[in-house]
N, C-alpha and C positions, 0 to 999 in steps of 0.2 A: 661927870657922867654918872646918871644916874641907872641900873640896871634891876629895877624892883619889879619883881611878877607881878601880873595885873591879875589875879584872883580872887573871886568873890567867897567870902569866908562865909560860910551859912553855918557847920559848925566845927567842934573842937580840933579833928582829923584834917580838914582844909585850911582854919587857922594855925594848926603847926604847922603843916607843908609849908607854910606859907610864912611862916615866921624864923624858918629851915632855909627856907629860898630865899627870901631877904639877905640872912645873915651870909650864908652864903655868897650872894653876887656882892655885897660888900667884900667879904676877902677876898673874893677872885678878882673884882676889880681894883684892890689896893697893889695884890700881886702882880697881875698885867702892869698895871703902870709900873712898878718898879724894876721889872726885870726889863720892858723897852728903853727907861731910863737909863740903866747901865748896858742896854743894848744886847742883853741874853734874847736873842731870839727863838732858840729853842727851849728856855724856859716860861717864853711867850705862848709857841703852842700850846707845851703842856700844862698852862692855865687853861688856855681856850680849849684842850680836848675834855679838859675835868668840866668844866663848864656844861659842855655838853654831855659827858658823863653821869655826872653828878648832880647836874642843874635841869634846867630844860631845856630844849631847845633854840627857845627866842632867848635866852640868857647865853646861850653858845654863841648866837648870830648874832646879838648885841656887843659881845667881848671882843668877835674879829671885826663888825666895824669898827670898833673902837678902837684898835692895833692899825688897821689899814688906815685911817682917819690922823693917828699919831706919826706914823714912820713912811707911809705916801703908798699912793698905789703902784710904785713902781718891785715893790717886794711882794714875793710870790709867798702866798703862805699857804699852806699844807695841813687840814683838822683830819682827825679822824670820827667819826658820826658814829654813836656808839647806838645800837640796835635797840629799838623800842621794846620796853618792858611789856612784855603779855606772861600774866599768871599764869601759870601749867595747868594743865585743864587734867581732871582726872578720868578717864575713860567710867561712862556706867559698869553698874553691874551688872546688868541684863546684858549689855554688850562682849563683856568677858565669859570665857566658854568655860 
């Protein structure tokens, strides 16, 4: 299973995300497979919550099918969605009294 962002690298700042995001769904998908292997399932979440933590979110929703695809869909599995990133915006100064 392959879990590689589909990004188009125009330049240096998208090419590292992007070389970040690769490396990354590599380890998280070496670790999911091994922890379903010995049958850690809750060291299976907490790959697929980093995923989506950490990763992106088609890279979170690639790792649980990939869990639900390995161990059947009879297992209930349980992520947490971790809140989309928005920069803090700093209030004008014309708006400050």
């Amino acid at each position: 299973m392959s879990v590689l962002p589909t990004v188009t690298t125009r330049n240096l700042r998208d090419r590292g995300a992007a070389n970040f995001h690769a490396a990354l769904a590599r380890v998280l998908t070496t670790a999911l497979d091994a922890a379903l292997e010995a049958g850690d399932h809750p060291k299976a979440i907490s790959v697929i919550n980093r995923a989506f933590a950490e990763g992106t979110t088609q890279m979170g929703c690639e790792l649980l099918c990939h869990a639900s695809e390995k161990v059947g869909a009879a297992r209930t599995w349980t992520v947490q969605l971790s809140p989309l990133n928005h920069p803090r915006q700093r209030p004008l100064t014309a708006d400050v009294p």
